[in-house]
C-alpha positions as semicolon CSV with decimal commas, in nm:
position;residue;x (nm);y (nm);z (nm)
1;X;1,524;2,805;2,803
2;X;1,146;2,706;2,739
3;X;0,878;2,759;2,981
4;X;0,706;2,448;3,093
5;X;0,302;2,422;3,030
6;X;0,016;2,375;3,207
7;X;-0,118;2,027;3,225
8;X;-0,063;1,675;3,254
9;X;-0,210;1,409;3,534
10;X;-0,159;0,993;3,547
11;X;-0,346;0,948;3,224
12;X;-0,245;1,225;3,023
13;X;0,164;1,271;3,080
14;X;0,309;1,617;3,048
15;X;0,570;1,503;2,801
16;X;0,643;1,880;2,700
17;X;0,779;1,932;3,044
18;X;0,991;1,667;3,105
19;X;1,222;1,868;2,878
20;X;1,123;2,190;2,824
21;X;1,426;2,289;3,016
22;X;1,693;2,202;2,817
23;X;1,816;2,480;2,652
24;X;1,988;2,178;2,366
25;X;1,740;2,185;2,061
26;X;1,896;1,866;1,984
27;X;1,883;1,744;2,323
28;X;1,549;1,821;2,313
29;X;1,487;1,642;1,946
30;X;1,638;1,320;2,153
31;X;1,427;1,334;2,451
32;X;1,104;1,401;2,277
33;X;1,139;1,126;2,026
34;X;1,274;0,923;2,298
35;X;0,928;0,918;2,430
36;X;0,727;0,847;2,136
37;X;0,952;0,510;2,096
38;X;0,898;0,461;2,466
39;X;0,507;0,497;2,512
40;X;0,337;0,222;2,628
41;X;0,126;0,077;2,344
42;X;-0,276;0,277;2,432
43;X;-0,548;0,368;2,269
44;X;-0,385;0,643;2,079
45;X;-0,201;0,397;1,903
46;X;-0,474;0,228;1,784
47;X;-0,658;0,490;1,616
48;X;-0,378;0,555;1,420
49;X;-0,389;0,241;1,328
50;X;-0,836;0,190;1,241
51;X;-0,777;0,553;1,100
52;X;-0,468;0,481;0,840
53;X;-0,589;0,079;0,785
54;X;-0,962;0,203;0,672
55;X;-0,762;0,369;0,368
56;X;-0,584;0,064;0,252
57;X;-0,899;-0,152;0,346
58;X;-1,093;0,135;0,065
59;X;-0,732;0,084;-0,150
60;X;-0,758;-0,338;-0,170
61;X;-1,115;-0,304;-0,191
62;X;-1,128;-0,097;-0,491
63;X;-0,809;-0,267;-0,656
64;X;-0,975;-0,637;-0,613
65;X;-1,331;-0,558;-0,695
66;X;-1,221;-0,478;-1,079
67;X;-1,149;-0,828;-1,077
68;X;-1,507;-0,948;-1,037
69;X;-1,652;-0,607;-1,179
70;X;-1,462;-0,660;-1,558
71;X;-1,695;-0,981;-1,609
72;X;-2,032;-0,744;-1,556
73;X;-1,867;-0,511;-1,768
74;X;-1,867;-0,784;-2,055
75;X;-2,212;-0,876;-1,950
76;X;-2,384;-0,563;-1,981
77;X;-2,171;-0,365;-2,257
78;X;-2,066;-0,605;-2,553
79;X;-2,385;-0,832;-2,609
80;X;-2,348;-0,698;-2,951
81;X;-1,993;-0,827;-3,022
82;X;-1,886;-0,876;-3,392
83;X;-1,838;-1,249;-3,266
84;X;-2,128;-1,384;-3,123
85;X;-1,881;-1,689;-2,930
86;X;-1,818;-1,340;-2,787
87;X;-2,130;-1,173;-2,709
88;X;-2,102;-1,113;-2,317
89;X;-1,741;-1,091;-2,230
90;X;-1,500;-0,813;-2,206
91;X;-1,229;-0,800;-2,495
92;X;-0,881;-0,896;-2,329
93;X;-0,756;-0,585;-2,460
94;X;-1,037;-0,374;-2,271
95;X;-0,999;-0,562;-1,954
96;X;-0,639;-0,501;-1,953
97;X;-0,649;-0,172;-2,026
98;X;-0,904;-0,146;-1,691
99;X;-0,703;-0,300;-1,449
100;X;-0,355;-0,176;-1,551
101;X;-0,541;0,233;-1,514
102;X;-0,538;0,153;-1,168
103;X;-0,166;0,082;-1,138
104;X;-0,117;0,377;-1,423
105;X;-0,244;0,600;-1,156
106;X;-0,103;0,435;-0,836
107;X;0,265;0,464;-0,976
108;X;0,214;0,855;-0,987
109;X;0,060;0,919;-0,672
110;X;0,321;0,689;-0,476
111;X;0,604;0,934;-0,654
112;X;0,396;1,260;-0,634
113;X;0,232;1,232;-0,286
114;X;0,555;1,083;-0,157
115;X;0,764;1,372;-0,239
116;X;0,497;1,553;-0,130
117;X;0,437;1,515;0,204
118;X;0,816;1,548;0,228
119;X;0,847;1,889;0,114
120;X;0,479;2,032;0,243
121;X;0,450;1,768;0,541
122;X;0,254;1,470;0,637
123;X;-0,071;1,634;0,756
124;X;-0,122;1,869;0,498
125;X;-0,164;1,571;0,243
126;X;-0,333;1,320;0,459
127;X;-0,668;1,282;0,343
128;X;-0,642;1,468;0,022
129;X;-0,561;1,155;-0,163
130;X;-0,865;0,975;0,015
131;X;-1,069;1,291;-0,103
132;X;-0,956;1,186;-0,435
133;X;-1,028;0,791;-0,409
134;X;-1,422;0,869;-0,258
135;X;-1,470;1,086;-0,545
136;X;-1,329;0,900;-0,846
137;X;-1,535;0,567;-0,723
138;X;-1,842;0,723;-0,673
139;X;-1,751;0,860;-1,033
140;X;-1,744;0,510;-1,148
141;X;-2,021;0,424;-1,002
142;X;-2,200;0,686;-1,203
143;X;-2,050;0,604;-1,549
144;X;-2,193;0,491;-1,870
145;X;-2,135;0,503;-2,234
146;X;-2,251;0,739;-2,466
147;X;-2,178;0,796;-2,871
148;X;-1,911;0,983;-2,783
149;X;-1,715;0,797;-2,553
150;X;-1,713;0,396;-2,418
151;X;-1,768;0,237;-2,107
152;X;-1,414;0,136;-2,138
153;X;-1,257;0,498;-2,164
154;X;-1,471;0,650;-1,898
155;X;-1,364;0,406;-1,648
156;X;-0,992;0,447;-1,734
157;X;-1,019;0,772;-1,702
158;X;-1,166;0,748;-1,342
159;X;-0,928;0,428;-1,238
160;X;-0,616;0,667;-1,324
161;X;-0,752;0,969;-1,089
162;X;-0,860;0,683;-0,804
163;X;-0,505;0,529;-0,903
164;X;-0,338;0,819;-0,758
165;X;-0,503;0,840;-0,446
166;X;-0,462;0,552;-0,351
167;X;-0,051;0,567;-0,503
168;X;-0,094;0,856;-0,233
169;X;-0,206;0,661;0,060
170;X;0,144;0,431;0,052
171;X;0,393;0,617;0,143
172;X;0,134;0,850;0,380
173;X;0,000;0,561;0,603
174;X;0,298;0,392;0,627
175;X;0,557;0,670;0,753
176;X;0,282;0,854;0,926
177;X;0,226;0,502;1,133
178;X;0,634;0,471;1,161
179;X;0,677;0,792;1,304
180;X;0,397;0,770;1,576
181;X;0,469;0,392;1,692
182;X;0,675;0,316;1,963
183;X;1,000;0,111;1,847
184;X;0,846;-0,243;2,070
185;X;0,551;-0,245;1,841
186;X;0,660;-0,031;1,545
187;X;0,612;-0,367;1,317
188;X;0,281;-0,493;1,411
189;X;0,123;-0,131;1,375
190;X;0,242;-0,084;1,041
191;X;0,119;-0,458;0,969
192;X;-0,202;-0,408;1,099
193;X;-0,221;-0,091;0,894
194;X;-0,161;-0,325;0,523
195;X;-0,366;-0,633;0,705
196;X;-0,623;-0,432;0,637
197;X;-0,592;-0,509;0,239
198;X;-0,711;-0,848;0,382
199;X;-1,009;-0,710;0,462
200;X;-1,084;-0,515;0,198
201;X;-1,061;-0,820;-0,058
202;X;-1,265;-1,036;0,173
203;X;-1,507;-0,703;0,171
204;X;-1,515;-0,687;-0,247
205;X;-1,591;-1,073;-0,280
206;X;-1,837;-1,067;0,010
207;X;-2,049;-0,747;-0,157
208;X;-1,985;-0,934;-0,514
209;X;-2,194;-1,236;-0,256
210;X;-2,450;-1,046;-0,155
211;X;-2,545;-0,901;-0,448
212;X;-2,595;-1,212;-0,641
213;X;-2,789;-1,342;-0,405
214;X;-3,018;-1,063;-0,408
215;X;-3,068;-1,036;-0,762
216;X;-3,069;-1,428;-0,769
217;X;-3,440;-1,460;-0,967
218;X;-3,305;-1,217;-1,210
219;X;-3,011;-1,400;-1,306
220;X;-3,147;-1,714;-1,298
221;X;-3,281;-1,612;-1,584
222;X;-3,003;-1,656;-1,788
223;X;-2,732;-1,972;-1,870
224;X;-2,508;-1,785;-2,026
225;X;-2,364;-1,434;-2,072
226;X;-2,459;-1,398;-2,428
227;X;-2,786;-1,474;-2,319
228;X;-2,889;-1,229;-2,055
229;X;-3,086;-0,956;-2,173
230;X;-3,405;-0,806;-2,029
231;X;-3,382;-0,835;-1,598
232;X;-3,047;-1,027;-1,615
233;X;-2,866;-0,736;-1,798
234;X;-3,052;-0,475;-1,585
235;X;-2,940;-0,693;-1,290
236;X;-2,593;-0,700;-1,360
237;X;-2,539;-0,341;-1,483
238;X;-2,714;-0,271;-1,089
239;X;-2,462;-0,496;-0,900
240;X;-2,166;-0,369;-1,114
241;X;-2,237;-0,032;-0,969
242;X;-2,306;-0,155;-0,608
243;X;-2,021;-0,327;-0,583
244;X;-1,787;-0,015;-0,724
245;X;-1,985;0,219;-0,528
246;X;-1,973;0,053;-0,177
247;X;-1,565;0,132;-0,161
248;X;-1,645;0,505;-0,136
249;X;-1,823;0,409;0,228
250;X;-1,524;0,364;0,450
251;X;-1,334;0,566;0,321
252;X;-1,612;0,834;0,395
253;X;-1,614;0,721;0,756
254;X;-1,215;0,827;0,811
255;X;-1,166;1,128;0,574
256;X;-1,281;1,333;0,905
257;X;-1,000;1,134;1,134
258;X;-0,757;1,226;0,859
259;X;-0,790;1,571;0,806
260;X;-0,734;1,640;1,172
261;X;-0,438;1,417;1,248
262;X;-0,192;1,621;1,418
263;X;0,140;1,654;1,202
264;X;0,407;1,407;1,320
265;X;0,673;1,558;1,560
266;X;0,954;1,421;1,360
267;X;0,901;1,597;1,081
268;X;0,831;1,905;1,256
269;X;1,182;1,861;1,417
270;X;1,368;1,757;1,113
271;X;1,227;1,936;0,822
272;X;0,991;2,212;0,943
273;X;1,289;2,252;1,250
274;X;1,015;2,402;1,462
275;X;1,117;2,257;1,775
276;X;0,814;2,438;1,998
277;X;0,585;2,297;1,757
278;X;0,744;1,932;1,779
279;X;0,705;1,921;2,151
280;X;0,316;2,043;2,136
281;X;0,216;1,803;1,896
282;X;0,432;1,505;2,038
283;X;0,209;1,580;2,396
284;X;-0,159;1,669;2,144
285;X;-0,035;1,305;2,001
286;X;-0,074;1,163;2,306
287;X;-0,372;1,301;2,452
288;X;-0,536;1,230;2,117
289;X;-0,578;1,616;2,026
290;X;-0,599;1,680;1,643
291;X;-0,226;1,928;1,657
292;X;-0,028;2,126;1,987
293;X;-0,066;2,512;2,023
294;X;0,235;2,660;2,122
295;X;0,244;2,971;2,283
296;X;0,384;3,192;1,948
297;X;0,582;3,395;2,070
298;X;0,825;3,151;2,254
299;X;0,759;2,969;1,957
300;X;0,928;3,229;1,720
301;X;1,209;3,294;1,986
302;X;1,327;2,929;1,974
303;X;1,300;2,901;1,606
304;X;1,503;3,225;1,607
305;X;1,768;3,095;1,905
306;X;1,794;2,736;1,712
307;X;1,823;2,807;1,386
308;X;2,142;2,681;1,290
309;X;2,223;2,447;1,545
310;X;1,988;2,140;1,546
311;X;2,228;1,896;1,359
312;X;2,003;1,748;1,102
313;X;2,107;1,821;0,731
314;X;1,783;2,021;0,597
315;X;1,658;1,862;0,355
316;X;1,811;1,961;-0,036
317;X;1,817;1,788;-0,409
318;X;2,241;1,829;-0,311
319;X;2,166;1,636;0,003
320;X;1,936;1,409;-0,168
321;X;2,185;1,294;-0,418
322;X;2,486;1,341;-0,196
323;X;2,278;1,111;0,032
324;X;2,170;0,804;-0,213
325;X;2,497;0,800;-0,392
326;X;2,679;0,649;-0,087
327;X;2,632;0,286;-0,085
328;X;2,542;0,192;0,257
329;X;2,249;0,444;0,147
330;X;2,197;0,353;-0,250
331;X;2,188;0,021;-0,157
332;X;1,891;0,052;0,090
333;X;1,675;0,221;-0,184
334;X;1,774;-0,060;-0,402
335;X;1,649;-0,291;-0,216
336;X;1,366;-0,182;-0,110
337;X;1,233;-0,057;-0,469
338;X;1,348;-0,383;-0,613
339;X;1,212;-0,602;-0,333
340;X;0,881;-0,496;-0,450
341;X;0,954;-0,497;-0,764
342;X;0,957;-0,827;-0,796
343;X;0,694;-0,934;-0,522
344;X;0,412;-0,703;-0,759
345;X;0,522;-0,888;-1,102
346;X;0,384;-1,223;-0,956
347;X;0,161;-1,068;-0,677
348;X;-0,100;-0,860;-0,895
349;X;-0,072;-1,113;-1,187
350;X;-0,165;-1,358;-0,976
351;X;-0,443;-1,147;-0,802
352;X;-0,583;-0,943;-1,068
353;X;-0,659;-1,224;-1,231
354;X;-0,789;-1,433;-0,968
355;X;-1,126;-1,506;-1,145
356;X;-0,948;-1,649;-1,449
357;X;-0,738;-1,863;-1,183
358;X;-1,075;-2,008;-1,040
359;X;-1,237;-2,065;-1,432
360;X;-0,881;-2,278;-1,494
361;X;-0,957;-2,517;-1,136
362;X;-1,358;-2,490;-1,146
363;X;-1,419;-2,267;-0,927
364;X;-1,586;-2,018;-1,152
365;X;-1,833;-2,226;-1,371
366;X;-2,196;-2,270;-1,371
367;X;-2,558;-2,367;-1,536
368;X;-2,659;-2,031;-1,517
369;X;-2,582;-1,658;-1,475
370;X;-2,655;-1,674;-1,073
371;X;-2,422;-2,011;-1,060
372;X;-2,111;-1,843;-1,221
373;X;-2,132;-1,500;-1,025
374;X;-2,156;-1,691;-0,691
375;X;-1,939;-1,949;-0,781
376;X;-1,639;-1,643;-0,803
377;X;-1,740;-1,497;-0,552
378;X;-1,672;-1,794;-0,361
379;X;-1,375;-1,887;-0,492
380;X;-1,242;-1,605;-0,437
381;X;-1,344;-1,575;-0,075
382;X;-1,181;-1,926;-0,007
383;X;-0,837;-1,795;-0,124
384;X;-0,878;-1,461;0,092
385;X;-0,978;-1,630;0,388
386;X;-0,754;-1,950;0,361
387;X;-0,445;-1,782;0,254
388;X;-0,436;-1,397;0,231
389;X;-0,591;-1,292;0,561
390;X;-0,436;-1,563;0,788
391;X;-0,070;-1,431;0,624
392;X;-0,151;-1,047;0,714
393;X;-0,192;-1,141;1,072
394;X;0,060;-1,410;1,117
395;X;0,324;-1,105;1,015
396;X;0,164;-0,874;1,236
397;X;0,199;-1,137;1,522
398;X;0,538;-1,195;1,439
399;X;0,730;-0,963;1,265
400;X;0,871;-0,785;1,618
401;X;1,016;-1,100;1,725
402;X;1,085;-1,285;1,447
403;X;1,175;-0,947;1,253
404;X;1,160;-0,863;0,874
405;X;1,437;-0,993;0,708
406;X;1,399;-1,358;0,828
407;X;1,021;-1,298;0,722
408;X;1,092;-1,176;0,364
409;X;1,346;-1,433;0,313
410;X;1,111;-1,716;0,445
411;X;0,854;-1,588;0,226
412;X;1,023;-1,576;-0,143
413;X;1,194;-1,900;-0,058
414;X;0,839;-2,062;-0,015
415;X;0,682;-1,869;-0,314
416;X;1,014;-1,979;-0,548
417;X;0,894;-2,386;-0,465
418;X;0,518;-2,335;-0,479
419;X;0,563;-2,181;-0,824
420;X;0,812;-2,438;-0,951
421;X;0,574;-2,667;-0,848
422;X;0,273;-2,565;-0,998
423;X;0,423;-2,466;-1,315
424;X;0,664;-2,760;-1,364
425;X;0,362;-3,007;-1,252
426;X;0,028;-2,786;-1,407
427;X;-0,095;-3,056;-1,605
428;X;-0,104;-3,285;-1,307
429;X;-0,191;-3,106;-1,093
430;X;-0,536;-3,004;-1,330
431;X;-0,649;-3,411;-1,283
432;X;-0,676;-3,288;-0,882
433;X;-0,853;-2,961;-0,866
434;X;-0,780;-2,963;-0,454
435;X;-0,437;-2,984;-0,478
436;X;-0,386;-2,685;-0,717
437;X;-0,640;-2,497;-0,548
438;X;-0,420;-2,572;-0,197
439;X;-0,096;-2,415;-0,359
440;X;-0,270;-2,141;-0,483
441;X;-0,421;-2,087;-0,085
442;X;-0,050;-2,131;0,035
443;X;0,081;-1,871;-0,237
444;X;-0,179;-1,624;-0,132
445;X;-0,049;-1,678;0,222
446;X;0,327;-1,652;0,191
447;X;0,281;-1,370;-0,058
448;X;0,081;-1,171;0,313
449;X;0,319;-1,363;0,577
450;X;0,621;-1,275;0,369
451;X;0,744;-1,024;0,150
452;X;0,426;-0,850;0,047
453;X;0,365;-0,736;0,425
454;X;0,781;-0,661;0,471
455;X;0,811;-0,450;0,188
456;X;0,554;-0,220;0,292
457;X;0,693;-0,242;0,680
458;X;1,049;-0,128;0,591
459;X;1,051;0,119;0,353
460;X;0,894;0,316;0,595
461;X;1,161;0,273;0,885
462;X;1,482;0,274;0,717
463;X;1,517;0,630;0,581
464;X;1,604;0,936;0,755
465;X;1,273;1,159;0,811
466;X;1,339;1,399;0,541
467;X;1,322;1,178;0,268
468;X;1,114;0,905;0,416
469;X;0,819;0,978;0,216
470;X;1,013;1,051;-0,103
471;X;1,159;0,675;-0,073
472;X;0,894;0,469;0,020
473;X;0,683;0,641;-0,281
474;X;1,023;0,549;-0,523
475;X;0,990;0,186;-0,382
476;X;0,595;0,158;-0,378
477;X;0,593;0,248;-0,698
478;X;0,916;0,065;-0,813
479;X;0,618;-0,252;-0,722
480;X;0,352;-0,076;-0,904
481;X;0,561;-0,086;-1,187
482;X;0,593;-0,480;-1,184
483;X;0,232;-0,513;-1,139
484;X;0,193;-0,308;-1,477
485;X;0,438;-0,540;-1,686
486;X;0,252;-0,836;-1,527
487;X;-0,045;-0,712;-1,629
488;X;0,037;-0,609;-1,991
489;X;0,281;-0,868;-2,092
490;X;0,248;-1,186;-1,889
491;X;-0,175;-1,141;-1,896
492;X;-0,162;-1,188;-2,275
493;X;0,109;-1,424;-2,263
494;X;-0,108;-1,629;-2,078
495;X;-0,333;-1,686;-2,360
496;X;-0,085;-1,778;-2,626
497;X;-0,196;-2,041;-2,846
498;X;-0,559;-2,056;-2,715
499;X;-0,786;-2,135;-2,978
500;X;-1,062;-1,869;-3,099
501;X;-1,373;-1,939;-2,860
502;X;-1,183;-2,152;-2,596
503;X;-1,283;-2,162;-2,243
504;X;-1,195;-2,335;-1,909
505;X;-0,787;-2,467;-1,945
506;X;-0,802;-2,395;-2,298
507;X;-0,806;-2,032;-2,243
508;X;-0,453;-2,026;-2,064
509;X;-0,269;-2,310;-2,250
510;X;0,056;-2,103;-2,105
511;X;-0,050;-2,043;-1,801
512;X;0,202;-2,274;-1,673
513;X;0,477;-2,109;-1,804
514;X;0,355;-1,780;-1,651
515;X;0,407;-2,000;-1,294
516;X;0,765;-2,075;-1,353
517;X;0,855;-1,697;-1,475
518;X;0,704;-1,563;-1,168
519;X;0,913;-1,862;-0,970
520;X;1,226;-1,641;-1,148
521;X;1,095;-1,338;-0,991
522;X;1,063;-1,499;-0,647
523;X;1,437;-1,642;-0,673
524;X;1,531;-1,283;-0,755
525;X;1,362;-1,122;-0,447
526;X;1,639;-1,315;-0,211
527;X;1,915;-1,133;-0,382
528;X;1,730;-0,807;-0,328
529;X;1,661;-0,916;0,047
530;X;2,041;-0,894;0,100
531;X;2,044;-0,585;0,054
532;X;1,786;-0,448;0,328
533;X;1,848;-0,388;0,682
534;X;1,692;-0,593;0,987
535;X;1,482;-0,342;1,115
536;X;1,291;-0,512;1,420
537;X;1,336;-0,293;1,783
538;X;1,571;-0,012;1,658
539;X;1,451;0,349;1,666
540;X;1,389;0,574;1,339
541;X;1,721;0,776;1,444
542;X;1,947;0,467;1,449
543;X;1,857;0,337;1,122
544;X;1,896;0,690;0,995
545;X;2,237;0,649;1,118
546;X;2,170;0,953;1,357
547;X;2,285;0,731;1,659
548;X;2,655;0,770;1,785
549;X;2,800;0,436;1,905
550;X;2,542;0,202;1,702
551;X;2,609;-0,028;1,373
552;X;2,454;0,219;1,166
553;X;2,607;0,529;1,305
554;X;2,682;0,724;0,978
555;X;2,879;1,076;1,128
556;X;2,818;1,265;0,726
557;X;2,453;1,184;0,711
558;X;2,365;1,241;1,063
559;X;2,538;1,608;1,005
560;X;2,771;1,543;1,250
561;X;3,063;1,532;1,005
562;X;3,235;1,875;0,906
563;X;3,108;2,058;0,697
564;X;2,760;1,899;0,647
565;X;2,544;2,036;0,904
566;X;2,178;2,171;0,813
567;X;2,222;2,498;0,861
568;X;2,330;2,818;0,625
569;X;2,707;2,874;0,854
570;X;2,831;2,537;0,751
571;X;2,874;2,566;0,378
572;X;2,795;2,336;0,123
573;X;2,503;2,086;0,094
574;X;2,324;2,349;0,296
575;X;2,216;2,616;0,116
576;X;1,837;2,693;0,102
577;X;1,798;2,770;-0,269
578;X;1,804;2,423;-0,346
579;X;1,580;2,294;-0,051
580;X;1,322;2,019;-0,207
């Protein structure tokens, strides 16, 4: 039996002691987690949220920025295109290439950190990947062509290494979040955690703002892009680098937070199956300490007394596959990774390109230099603040009650119509600038008060701990995936047919079409829906199907079937030498 501790008063509850005694290390698992879910929502709970949400406010920062970044990039590097109707603007090839690095690079660290923090644990990667992102924007910052390499190389280069970091920071902030948050509020943590994204775009265009205005004279000195040389071109190469630098600042501001977050008890339980440990850091949780000290030696006598009998399958490749090729399991996975899928194929084509959006409904035209910057950065501030940021919070006020399912379902439903309509009616909809401009608004909000907020929320409650990680990285990047074909074959296809030199409409004459495939993709996401559990108000163990005597009760999985416990007396699926 385990001694009790020292410690604990009306603020600060001893939860350590309230079942130290039980001599059960899976009685002990139960109670201990039982209290996480039951903690009244404090303080604690919302650093974790400020200290995961300032990564994906640095992520959606330094995703959306490229989008008003490429244009400076054309500005300053090819005045001396072979075509001078091109002198001043980015090939489409090169700005491609840019924006699709990032995803490159997400799609690996979502798999790679994922898997990661599953086999290592949570804490040990947390903050790494932001280590990562601060140093590979500062990098970009920093870059410049030389003979022996171009602008456009360098910067892939750097986009692929930030890519990963912030691939990394998926699956970390959203389990790490999961596993802390008590079941009531489990939802609207991990949605204030992605709201944050809001932010961060609002952040990009409002920088992109500010430092047009302040290099206003300069610009003004220009009407067009092939014609700024002299101050205009050393303006814009300056804001360029201001705007890519500033997303290394947050991110700065939480690496210390991160690096010191205590490692979450459920994976100490589950994986590590350290139950001492899981109790200490479950009570240095709560009194906002950065990990629990056991004492060590009761510590090694209960790893000693329970090995073998906490009931949780350890965590194997056998188990892994055993686990995913049942259906009630498989199917999960599925729909998850192809939820996301097909939110990203419409989502970053959409907002990648949001400048080019804004050139098509006049949002991003001008008589000079100074007029087209802060014309975008306008635009694109309308769109965040009239439809993306409103969406991020309207989930996290209502996905607990309303729950995630209804939610994601709502939310392709809407996005299926608004992109029938716009592409089925584009070339009416062009004679009234307002109206298309309002459906792209209500897009950007059903995207955030729909499925882009749900299908970060639920991959990261409806796995069993071990491989919780492991399968939101699959499904992140599953997304990431769709955001690359979006970006390599519907960005070109948007230009079919446009004449050399054209601007404005001309420059997407199938634009329209692009609409009504991405109204396809929306239609699709309601099969994939199906296939997802409700998640709202049930604990991490019952939708592991670790719960006797619920819906989801699953007796093989939960190891309390025969012959699948986690231990080395109960045969197969347990061995070590094939632990992941």
């Amino acid at each position: 039996m385990a001694q009790k501790t020292a410690g604990g008063n009306a603020a600060f509850h001893n939860f350590h002691n309230d079942y130290a005694h039980i001599a059960d290390p899976n009685e002990r698992r139960r109670l201990a987690l039982a209290e996480i879910d039951k903690a009244p929502f404090g303080w604690y709970h919302i650093r974790a949220i400020v200290v995961a949400g300032i990564g994906f406010f640095t992520d959606a920062y330094d995703i959306f920025a490229i989008n008003l970044v490429t244009a400076m990039l054309g500005v300053v590097y090819w005045q001396d295109a072979p075509d001078p109707k091109k002198a001043g603007t980015i090939p489409e090839h090169s700005d491609t290439a840019i924006k699709v690095a990032t995803s490159g690079g997400t799609v690996i660290g979502q798999v790679g950190f994922g898997a990661l923090a599953d086999l290592v644990g949570r804490k040990r990667m947390y903050g790494l990947e932001l280590i990562l992102i601060i140093f590979a924007t500062l990098a970009q910052s920093l870059s410049s062509d030389s003979p022996g390499i171009s602008i456009v190389g360098i910067i892939i280069f750097w986009r692929v290494l930030m890519g990963i970091g912030i691939g990394g920071d998926y699956p970390l902030s959203s389990i790490i979040t999961s596993e802390f948050a008590t079941t009531k509020w489990r939802g609207a943590m991990m949605g204030s955690v992605f709201a944050m994204q809001g932010i961060g775009q609002f952040t990009a265009a409002m920088i992109a703002l500010i430092v047009t205005s302040g290099f206003k004279q300069s610009l003004l000195s220009a009407k067009t892009a092939a014609a700024c040389d002299g101050v205009c071109l050393l303006a814009v190469d300056k804001m360029w680098r201001v705007i890519i630098g500033f997303g290394a600042v947050p991110g700065c501001i939480a690496l210390y937070y991160r690096l010191t977050i205590p490692e979450t008890p459920r994976y100490t339980f589950d994986v590590a199956r350290d139950v001492e440990k899981a109790g200490e850091d479950t009570k240095a949780y709560i009194q906002g300490r950065a990990e629990g000290h056991p004492d060590e030696i009761r510590r090694v006598t209960t790893i000693q007394e329970t090995a073998g009998r906490l009931e949780i399958p350890k965590a194997s490749w056998s188990d892994f596959f055993r686990h995913y090729s049942q259906w009630r399991h498989g199917k999960v996975l599925l729909g998850t990774a192809g939820s996301w899928f097909t939110l990203d194929v419409a989502f970053y084509g959409l907002g990648l390109n949001n400048s080019i959006i804004l050139t098509a409904i006049g949002y991003a035209k001008g008589d000079s230099m100074y007029k087209i910057f802060y014309n975008t950065a306008v635009g694109n501030l309308i769109i965040v603040c009239a439809g993306s940021i409103p969406g991020y919070w309207v989930t996290v006020a209502t996905v607990d009650t309303l729950g995630r399912k209804p939610i994601q379902y709502m939310g392709f439903s809407m996005l299926t119509i608004i992109f029938i309509c716009i592409g089925f009616a584009y070339d009416q909809l062009l004679k009234h600038n307002g109206a298309l401009l309002a459906l792209y608004v209500l897009a950007q909000f059903f995207f955030n008060f729909g499925p882009n907020a749900t299908t970060f929320i639920v991959p990261g409650e409806c796995f069993p701990t071990r491989y919780r990680s492991t399968s939101h990285g699959i499904s992140a990047a599953s997304g990431k995936v769709g955001a690359i074909i979006a970006q390599t074959i519907f960005g070109p296809l948007r230009t079919r047919g446009a004449a050399p030199g054209a601007t404005g409409n001309a420059a997407s004459p199938w634009l329209k079409h692009v609409m009504q495939i991405f109204a396809l993709f929306m239609l699709l996401g309601l099969f994939t829906t199906a296939l997802i559990p409700e998640t709202k108000r049930k604990t991490l163990e019952e939708l592991a199907g670790e719960v006797p005597g619920t819906s989801n009760y699953d007796p093989v999985s939960s190891g309390h079937g025969t012959g699948y416990r986690g231990d080395s007396k109960s045969g197969s699926g347990s061995a070590d030498d094939d632990r992941m």
